[in-house]
Gaussian input, Z-matrix of N, CA and C with variables (Angstrom, degrees):
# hf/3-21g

backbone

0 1
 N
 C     1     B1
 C     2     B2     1     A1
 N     3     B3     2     A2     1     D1
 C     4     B4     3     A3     2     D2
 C     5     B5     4     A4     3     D3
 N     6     B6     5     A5     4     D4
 C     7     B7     6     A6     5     D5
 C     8     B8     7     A7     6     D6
 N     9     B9     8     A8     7     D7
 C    10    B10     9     A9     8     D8
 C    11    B11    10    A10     9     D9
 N    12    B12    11    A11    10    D10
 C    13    B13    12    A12    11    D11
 C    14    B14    13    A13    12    D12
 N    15    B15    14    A14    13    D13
 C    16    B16    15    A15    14    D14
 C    17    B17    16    A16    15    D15
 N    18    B18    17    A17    16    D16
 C    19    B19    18    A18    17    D17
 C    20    B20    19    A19    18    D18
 N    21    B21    20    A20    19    D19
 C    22    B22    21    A21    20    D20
 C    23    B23    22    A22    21    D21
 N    24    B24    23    A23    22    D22
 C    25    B25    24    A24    23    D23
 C    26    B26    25    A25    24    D24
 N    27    B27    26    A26    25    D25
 C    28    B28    27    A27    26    D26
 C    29    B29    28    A28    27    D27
 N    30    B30    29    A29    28    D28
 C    31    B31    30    A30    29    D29
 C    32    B32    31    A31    30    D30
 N    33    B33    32    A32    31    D31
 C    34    B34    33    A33    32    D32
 C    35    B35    34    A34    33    D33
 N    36    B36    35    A35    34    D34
 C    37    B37    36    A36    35    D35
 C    38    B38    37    A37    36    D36
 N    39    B39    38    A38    37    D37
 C    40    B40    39    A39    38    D38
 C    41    B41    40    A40    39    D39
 N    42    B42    41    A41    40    D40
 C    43    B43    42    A42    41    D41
 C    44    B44    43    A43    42    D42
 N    45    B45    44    A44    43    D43
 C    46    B46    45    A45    44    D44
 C    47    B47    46    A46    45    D45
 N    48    B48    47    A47    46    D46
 C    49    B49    48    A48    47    D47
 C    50    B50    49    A49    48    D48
 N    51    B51    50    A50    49    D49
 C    52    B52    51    A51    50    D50
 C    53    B53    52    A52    51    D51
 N    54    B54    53    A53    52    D52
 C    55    B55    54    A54    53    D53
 C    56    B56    55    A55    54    D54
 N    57    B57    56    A56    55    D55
 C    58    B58    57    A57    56    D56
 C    59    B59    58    A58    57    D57
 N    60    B60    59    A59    58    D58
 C    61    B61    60    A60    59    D59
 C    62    B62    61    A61    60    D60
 N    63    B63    62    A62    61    D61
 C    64    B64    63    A63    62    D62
 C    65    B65    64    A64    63    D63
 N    66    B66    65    A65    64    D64
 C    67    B67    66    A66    65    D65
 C    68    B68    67    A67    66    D66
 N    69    B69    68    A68    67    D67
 C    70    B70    69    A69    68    D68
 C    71    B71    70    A70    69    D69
 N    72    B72    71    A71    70    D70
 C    73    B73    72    A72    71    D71
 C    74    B74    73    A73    72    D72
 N    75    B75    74    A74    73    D73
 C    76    B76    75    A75    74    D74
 C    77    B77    76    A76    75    D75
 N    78    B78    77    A77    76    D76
 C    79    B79    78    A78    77    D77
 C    80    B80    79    A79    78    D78
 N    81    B81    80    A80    79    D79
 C    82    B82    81    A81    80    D80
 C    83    B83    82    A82    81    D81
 N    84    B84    83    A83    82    D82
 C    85    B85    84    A84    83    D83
 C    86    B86    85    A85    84    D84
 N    87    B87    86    A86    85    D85
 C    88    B88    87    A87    86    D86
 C    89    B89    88    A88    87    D87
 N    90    B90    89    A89    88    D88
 C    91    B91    90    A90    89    D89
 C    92    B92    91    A91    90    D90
 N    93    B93    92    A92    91    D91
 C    94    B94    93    A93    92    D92
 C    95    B95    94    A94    93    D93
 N    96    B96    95    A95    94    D94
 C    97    B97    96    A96    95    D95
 C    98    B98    97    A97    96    D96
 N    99    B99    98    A98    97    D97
 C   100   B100    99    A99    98    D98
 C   101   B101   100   A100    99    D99
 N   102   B102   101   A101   100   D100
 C   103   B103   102   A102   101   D101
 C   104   B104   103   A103   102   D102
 N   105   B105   104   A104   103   D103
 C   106   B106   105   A105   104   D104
 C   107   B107   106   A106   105   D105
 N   108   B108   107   A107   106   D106
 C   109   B109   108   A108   107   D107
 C   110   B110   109   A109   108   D108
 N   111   B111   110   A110   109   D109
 C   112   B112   111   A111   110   D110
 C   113   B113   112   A112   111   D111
 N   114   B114   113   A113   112   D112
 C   115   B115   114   A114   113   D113
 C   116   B116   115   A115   114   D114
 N   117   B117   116   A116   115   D115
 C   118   B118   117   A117   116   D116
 C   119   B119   118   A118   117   D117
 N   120   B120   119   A119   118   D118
 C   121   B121   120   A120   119   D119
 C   122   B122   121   A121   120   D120
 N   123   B123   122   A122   121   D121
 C   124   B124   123   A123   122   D122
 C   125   B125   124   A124   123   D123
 N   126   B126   125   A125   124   D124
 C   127   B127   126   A126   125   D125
 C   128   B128   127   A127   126   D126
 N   129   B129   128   A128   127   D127
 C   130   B130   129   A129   128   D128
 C   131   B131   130   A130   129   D129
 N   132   B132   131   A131   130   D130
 C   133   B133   132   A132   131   D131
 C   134   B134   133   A133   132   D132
 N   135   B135   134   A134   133   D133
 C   136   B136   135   A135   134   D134
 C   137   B137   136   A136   135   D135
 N   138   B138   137   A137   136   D136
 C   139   B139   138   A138   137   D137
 C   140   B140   139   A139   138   D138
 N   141   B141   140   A140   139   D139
 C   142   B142   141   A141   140   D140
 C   143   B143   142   A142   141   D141
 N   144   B144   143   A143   142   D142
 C   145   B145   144   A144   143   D143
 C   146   B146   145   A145   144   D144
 N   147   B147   146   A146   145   D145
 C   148   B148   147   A147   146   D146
 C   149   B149   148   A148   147   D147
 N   150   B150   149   A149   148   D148
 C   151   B151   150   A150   149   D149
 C   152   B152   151   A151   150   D150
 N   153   B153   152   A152   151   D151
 C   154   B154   153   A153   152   D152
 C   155   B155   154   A154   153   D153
 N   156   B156   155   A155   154   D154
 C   157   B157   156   A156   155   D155
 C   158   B158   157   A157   156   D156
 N   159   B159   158   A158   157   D157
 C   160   B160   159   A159   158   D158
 C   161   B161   160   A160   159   D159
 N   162   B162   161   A161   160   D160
 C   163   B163   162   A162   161   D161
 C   164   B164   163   A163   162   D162
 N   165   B165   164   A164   163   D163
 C   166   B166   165   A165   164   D164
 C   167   B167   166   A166   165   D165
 N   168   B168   167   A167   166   D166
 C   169   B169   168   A168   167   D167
 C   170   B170   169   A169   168   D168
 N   171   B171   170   A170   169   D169
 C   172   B172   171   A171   170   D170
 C   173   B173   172   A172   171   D171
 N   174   B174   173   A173   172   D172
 C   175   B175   174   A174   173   D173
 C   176   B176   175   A175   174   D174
 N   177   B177   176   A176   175   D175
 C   178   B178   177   A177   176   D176
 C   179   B179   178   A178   177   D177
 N   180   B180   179   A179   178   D178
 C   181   B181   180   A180   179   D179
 C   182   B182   181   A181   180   D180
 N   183   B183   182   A182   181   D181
 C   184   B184   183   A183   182   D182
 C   185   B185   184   A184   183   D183
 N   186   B186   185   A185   184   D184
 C   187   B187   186   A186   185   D185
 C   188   B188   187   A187   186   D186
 N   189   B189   188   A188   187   D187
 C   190   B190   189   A189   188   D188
 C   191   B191   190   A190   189   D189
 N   192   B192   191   A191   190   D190
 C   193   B193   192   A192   191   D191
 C   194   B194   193   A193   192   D192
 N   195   B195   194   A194   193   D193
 C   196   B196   195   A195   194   D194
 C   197   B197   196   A196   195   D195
 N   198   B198   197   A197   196   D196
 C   199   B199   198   A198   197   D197
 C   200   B200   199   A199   198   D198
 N   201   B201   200   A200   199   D199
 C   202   B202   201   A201   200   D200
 C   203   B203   202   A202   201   D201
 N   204   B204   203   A203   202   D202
 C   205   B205   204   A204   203   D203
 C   206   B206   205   A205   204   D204
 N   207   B207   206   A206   205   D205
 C   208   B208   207   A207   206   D206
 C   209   B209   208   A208   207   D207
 N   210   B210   209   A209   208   D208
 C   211   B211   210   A210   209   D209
 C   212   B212   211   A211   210   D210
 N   213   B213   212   A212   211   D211
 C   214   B214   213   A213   212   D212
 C   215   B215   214   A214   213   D213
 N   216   B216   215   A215   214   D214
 C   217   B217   216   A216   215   D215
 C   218   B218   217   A217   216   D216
 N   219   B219   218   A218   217   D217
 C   220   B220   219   A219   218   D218
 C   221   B221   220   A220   219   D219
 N   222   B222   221   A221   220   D220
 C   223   B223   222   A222   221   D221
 C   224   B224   223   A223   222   D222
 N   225   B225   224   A224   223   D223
 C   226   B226   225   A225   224   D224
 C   227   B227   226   A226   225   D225
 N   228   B228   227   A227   226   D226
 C   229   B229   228   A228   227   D227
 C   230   B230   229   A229   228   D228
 N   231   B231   230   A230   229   D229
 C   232   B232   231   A231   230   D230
 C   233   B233   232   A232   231   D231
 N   234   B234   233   A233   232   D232
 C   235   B235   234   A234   233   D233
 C   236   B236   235   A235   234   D234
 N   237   B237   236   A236   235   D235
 C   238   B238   237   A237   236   D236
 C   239   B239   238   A238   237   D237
 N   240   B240   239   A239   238   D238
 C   241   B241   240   A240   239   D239
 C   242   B242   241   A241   240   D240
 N   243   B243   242   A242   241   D241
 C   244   B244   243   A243   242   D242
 C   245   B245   244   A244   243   D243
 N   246   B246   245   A245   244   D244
 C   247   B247   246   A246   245   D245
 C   248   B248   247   A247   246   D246
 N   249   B249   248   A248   247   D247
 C   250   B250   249   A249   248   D248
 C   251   B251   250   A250   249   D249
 N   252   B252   251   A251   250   D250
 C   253   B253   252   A252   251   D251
 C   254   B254   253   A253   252   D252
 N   255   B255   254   A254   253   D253
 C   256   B256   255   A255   254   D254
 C   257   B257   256   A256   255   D255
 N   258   B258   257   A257   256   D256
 C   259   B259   258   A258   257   D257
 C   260   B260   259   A259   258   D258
 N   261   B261   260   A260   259   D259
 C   262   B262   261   A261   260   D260
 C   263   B263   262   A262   261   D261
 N   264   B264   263   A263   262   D262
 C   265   B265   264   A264   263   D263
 C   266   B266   265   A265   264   D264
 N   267   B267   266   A266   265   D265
 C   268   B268   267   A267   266   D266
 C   269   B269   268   A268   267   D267
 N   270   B270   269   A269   268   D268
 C   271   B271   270   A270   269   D269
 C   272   B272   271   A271   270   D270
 N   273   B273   272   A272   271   D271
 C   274   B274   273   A273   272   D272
 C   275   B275   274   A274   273   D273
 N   276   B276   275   A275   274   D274
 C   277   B277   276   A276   275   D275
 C   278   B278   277   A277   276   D276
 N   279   B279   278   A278   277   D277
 C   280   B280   279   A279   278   D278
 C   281   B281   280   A280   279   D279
 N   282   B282   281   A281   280   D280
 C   283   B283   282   A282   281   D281
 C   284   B284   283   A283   282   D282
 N   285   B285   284   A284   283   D283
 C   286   B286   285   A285   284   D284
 C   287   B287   286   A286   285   D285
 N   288   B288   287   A287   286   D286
 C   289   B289   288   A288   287   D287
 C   290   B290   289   A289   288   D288
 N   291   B291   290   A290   289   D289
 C   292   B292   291   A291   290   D290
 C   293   B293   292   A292   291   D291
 N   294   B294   293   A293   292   D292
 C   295   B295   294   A294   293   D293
 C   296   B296   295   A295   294   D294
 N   297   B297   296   A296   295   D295
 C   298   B298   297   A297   296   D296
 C   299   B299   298   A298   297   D297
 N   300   B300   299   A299   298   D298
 C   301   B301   300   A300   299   D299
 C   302   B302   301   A301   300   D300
 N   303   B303   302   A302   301   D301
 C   304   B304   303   A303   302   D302
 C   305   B305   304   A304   303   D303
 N   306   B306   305   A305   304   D304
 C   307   B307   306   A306   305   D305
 C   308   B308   307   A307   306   D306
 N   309   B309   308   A308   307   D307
 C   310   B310   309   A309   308   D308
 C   311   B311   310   A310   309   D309
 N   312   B312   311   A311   310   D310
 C   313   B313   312   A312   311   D311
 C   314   B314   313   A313   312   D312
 N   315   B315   314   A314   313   D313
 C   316   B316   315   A315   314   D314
 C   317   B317   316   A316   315   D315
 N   318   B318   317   A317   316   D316
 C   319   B319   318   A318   317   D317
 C   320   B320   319   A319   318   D318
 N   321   B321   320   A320   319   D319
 C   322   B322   321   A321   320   D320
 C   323   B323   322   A322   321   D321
 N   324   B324   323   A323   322   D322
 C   325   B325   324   A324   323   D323
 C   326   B326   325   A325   324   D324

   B1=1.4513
   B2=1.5292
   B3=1.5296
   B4=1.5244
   B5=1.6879
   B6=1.3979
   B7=1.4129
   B8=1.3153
   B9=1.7567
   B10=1.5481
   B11=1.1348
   B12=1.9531
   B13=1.8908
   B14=1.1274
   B15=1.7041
   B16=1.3635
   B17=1.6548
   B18=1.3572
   B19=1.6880
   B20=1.1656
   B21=1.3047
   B22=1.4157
   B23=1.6768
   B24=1.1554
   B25=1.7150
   B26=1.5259
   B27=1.1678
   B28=1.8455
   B29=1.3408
   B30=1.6645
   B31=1.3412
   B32=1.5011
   B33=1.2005
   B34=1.2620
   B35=1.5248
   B36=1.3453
   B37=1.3552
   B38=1.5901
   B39=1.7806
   B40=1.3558
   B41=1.9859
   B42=1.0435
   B43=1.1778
   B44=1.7582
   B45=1.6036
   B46=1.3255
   B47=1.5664
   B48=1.4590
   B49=1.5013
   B50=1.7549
   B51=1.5371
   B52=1.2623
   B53=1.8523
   B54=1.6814
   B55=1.5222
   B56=1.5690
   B57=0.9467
   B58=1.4588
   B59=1.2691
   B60=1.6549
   B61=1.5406
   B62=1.2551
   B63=1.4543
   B64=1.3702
   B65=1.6712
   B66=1.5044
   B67=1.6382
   B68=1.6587
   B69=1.6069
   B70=1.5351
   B71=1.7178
   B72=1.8197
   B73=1.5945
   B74=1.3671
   B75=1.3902
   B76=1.6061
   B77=1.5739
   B78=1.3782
   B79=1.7952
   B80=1.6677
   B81=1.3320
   B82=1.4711
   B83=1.7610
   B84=1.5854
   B85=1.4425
   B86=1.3753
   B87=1.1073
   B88=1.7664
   B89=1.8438
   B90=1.3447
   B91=1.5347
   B92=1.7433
   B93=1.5016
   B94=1.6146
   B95=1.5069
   B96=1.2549
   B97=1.2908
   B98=1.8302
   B99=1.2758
   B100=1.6187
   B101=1.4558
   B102=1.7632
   B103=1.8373
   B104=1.5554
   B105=1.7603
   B106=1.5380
   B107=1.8030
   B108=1.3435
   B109=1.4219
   B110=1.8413
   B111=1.0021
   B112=0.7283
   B113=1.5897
   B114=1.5683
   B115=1.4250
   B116=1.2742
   B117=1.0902
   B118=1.4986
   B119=1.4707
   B120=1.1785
   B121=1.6590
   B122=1.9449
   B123=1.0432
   B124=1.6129
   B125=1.6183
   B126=1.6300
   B127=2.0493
   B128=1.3357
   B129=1.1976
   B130=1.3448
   B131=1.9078
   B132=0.9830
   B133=1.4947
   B134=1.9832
   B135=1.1228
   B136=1.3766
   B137=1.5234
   B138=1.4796
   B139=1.3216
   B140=0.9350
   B141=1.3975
   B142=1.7183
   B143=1.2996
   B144=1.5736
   B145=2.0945
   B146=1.9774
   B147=1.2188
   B148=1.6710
   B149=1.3937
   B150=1.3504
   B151=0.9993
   B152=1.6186
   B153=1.8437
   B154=0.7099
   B155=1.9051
   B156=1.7637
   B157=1.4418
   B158=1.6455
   B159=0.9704
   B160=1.6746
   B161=1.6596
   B162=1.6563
   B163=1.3734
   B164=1.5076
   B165=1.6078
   B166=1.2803
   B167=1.7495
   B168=1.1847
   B169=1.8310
   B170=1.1347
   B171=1.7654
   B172=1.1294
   B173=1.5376
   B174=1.5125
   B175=1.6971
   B176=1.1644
   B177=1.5788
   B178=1.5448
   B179=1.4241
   B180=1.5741
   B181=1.3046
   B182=1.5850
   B183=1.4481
   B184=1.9253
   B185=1.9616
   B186=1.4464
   B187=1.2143
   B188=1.7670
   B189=1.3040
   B190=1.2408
   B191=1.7578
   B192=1.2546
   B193=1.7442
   B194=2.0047
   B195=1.0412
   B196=1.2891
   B197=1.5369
   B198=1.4725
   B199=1.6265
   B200=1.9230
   B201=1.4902
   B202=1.1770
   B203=2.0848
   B204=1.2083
   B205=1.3771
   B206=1.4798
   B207=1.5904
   B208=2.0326
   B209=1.5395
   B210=0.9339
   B211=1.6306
   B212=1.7431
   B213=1.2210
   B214=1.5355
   B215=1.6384
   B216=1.4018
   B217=1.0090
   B218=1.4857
   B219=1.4229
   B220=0.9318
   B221=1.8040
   B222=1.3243
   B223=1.7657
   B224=1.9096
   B225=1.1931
   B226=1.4979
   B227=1.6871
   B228=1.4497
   B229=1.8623
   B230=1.8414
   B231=1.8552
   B232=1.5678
   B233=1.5502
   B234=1.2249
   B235=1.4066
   B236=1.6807
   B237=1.6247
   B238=1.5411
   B239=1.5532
   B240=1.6215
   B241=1.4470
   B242=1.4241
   B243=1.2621
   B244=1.3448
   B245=1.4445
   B246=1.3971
   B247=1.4224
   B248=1.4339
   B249=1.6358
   B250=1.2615
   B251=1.9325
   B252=1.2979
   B253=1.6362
   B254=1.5675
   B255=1.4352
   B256=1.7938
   B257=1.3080
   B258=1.7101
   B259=1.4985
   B260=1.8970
   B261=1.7688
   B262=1.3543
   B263=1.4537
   B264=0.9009
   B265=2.1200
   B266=1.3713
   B267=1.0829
   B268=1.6708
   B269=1.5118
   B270=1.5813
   B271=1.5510
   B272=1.6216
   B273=1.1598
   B274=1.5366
   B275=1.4427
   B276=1.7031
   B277=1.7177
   B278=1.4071
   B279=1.0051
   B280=1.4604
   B281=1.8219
   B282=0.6619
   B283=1.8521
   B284=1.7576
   B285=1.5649
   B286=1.5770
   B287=1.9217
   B288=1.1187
   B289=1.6759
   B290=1.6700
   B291=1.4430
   B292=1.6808
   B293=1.8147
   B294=1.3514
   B295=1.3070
   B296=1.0465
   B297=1.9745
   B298=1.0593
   B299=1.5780
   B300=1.5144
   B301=1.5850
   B302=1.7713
   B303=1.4851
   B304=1.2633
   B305=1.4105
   B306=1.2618
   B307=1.8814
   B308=1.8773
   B309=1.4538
   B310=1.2766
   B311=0.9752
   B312=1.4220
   B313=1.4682
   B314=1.7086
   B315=1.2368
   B316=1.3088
   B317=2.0378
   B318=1.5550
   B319=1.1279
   B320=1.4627
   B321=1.4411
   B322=1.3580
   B323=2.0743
   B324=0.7950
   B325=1.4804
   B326=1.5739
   A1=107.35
   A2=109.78
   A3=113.11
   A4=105.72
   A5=112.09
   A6=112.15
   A7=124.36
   A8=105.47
   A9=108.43
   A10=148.25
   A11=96.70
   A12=106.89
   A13=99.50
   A14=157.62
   A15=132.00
   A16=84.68
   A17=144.78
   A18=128.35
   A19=97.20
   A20=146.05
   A21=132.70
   A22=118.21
   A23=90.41
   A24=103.33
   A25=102.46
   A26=120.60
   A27=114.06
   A28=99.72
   A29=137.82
   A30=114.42
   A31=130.80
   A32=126.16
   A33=154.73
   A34=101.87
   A35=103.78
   A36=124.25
   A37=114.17
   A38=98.76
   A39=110.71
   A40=108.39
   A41=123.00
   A42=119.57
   A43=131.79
   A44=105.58
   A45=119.14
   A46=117.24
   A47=104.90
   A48=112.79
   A49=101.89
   A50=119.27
   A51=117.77
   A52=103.91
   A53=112.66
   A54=100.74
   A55=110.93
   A56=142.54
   A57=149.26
   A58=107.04
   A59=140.64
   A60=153.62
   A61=104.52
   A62=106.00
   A63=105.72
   A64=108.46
   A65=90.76
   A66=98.38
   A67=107.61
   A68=122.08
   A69=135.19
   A70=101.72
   A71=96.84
   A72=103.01
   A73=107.61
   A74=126.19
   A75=124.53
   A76=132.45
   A77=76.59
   A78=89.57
   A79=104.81
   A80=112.52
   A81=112.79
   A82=112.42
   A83=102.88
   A84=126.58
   A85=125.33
   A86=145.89
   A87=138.66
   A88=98.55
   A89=92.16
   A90=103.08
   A91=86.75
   A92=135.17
   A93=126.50
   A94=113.61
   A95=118.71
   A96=112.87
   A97=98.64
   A98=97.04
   A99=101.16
   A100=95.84
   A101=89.12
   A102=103.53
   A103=102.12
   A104=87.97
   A105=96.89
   A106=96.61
   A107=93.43
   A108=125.43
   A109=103.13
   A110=139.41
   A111=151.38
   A112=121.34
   A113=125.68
   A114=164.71
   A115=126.75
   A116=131.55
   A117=152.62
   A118=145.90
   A119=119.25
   A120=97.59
   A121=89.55
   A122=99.49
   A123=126.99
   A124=110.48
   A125=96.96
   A126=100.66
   A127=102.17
   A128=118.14
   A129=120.56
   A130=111.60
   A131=102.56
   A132=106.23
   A133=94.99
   A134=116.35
   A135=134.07
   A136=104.38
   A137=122.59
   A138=118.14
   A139=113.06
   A140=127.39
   A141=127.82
   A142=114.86
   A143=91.76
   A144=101.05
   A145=101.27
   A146=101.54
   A147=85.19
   A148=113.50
   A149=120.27
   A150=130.92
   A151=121.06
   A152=130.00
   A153=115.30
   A154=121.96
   A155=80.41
   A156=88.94
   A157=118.78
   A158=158.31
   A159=128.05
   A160=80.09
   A161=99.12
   A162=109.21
   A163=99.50
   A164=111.87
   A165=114.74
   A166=132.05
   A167=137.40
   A168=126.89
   A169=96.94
   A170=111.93
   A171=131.93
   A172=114.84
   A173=140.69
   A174=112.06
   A175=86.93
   A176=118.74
   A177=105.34
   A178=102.36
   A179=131.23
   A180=125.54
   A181=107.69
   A182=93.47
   A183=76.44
   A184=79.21
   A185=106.31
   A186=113.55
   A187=119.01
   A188=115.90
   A189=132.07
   A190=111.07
   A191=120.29
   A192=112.26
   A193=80.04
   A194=99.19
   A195=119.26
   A196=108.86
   A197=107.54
   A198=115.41
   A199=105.93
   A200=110.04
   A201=85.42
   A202=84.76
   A203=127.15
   A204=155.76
   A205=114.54
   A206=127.23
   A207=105.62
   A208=93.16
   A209=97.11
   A210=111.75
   A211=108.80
   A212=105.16
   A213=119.61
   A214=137.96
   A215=134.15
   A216=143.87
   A217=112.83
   A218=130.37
   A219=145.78
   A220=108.13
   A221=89.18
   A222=91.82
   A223=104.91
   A224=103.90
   A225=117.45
   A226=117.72
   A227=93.50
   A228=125.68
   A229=100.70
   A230=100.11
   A231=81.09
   A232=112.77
   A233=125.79
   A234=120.90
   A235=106.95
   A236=79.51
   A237=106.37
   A238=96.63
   A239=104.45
   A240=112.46
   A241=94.27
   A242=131.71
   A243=146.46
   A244=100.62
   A245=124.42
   A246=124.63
   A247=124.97
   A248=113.49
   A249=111.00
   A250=99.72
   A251=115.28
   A252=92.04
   A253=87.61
   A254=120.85
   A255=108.51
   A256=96.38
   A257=98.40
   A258=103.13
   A259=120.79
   A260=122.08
   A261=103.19
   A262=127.87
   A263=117.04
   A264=131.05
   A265=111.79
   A266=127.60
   A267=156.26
   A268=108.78
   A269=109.88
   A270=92.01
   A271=102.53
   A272=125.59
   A273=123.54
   A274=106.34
   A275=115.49
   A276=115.43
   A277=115.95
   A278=115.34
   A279=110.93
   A280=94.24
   A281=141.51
   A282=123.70
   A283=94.81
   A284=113.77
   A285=83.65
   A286=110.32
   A287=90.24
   A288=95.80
   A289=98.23
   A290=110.74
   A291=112.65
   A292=107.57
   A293=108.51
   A294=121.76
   A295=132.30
   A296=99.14
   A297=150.67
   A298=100.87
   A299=120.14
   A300=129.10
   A301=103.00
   A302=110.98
   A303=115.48
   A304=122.95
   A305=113.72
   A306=128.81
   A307=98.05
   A308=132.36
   A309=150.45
   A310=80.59
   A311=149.67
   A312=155.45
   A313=121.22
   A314=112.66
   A315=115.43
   A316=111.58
   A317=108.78
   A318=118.98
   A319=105.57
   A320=140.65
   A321=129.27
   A322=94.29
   A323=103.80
   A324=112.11
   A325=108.32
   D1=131.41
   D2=-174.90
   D3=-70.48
   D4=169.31
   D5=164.86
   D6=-43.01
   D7=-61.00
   D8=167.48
   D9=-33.84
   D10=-58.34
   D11=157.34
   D12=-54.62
   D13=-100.81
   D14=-102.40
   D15=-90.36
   D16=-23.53
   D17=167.57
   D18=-52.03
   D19=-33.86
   D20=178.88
   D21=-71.51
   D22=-45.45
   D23=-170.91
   D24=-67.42
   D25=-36.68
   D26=-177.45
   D27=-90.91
   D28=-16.20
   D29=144.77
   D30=-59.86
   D31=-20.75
   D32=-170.75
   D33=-75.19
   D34=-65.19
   D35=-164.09
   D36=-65.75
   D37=-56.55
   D38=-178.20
   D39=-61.55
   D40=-39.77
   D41=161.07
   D42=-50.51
   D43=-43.60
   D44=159.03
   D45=-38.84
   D46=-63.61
   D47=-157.54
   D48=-74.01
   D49=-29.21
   D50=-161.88
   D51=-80.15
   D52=-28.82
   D53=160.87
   D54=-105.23
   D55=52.22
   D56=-172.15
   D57=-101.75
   D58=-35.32
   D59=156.72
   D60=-88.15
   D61=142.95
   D62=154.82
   D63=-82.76
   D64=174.38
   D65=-164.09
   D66=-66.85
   D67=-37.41
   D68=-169.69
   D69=-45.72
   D70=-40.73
   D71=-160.04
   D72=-86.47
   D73=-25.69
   D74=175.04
   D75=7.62
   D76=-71.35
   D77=-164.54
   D78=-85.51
   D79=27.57
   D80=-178.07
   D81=-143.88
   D82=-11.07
   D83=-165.65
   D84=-141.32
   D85=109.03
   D86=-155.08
   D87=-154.37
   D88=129.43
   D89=-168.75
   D90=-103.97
   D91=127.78
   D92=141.43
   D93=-134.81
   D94=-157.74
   D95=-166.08
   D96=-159.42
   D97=163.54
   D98=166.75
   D99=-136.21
   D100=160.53
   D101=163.94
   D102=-143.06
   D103=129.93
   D104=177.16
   D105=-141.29
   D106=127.99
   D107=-167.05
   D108=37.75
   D109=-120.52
   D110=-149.43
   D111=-89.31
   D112=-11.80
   D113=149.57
   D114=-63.53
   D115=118.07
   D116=143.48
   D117=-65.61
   D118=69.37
   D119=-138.90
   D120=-109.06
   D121=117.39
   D122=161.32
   D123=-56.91
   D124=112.23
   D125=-172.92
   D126=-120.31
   D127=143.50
   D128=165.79
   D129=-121.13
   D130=133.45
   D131=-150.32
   D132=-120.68
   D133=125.48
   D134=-163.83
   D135=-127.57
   D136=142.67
   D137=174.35
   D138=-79.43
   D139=147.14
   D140=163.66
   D141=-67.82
   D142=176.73
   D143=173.74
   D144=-58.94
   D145=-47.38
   D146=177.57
   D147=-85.56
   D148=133.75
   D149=-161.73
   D150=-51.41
   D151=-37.64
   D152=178.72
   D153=-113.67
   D154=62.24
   D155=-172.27
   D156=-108.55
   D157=125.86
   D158=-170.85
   D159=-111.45
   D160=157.46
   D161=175.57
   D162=-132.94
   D163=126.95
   D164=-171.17
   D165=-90.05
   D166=127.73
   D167=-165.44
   D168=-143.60
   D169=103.27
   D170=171.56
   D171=-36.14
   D172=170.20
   D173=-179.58
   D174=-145.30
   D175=-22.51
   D176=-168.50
   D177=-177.85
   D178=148.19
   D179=-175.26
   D180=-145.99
   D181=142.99
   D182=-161.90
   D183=-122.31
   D184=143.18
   D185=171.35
   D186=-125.06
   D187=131.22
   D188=-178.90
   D189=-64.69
   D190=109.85
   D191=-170.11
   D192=-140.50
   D193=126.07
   D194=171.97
   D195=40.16
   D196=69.03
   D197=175.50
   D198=44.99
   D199=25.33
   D200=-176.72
   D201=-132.57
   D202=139.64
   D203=166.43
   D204=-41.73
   D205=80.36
   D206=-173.96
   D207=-102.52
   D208=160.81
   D209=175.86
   D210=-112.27
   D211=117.77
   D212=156.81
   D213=-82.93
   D214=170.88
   D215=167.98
   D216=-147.13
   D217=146.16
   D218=-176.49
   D219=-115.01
   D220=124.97
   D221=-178.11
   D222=-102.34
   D223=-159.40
   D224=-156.02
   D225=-72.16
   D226=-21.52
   D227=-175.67
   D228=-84.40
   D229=-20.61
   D230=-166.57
   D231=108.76
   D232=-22.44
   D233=-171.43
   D234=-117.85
   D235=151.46
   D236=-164.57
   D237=-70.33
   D238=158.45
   D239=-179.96
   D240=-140.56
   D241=148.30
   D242=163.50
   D243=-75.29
   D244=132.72
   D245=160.40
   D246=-99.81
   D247=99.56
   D248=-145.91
   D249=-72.90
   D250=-2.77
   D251=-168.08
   D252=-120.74
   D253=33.29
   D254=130.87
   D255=-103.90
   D256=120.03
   D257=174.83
   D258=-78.95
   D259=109.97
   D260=-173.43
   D261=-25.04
   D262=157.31
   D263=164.32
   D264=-173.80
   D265=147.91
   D266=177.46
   D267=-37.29
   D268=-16.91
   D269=-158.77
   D270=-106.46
   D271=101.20
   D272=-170.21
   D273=-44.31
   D274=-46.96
   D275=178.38
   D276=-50.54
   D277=-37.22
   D278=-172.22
   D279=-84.65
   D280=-5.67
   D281=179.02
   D282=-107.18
   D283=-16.71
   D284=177.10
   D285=-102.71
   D286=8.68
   D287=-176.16
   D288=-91.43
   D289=-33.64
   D290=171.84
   D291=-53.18
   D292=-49.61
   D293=163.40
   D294=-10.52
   D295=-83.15
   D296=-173.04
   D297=-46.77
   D298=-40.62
   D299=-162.11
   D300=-106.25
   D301=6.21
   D302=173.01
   D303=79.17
   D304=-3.10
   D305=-174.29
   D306=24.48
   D307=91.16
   D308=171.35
   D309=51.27
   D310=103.53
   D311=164.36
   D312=12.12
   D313=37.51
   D314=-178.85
   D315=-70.94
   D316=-30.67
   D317=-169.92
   D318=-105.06
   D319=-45.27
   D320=-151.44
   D321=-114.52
   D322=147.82
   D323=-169.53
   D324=-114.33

């Protein structure tokens, strides 16, 4: 990923995560993300039984393979799955807004 894309993507991103909760749920619910090399990985971050613990569950990871956007899922083992019926394309917004709406609840629980 060039300089440009991921300055885009953590503008993208950082905007995502900051309206992603509503405000009521905050202090019990926190959406962020990482990027490492070429990866995006969508976190949803939950408090633990002790109070000042967050416990982190990846939800979804979208990876850049030839200027084109794939969308992942992570199952119960931990490993990534390609989701073959988001079909890749260029436009990162459009694969995290597919996301965003849970594609038949594959991502939001």
């Amino acid at each position: 990923m060039d300089d440009f894309t991921k300055k885009r993507i953590i503008k993208i991103m950082d905007q995502y995560v900051q309206n992603a909760v509503s405000e009521h749920v905050k202090t019990q619910i926190k959406i962020s993300y990482s990027i490492r090399g070429n990866n995006v990985t969508l976190i949803e971050e939950r408090k633990a039984f002790q109070l000042d613990v967050w416990v982190q569950l990846p939800i979804a990871q979208f990876r850049l393979d030839k200027d084109q956007w794939k969308v992942y899922w992570r199952d119960s083992k931990e490993k990534w799955h390609f989701v073959d019926d988001i079909e890749p394309v260029d436009d990162f917004e459009k694969q995290l807004e597919i996301v965003d709406q849970g594609h038949n609840g594959l991502f939001w629980r």
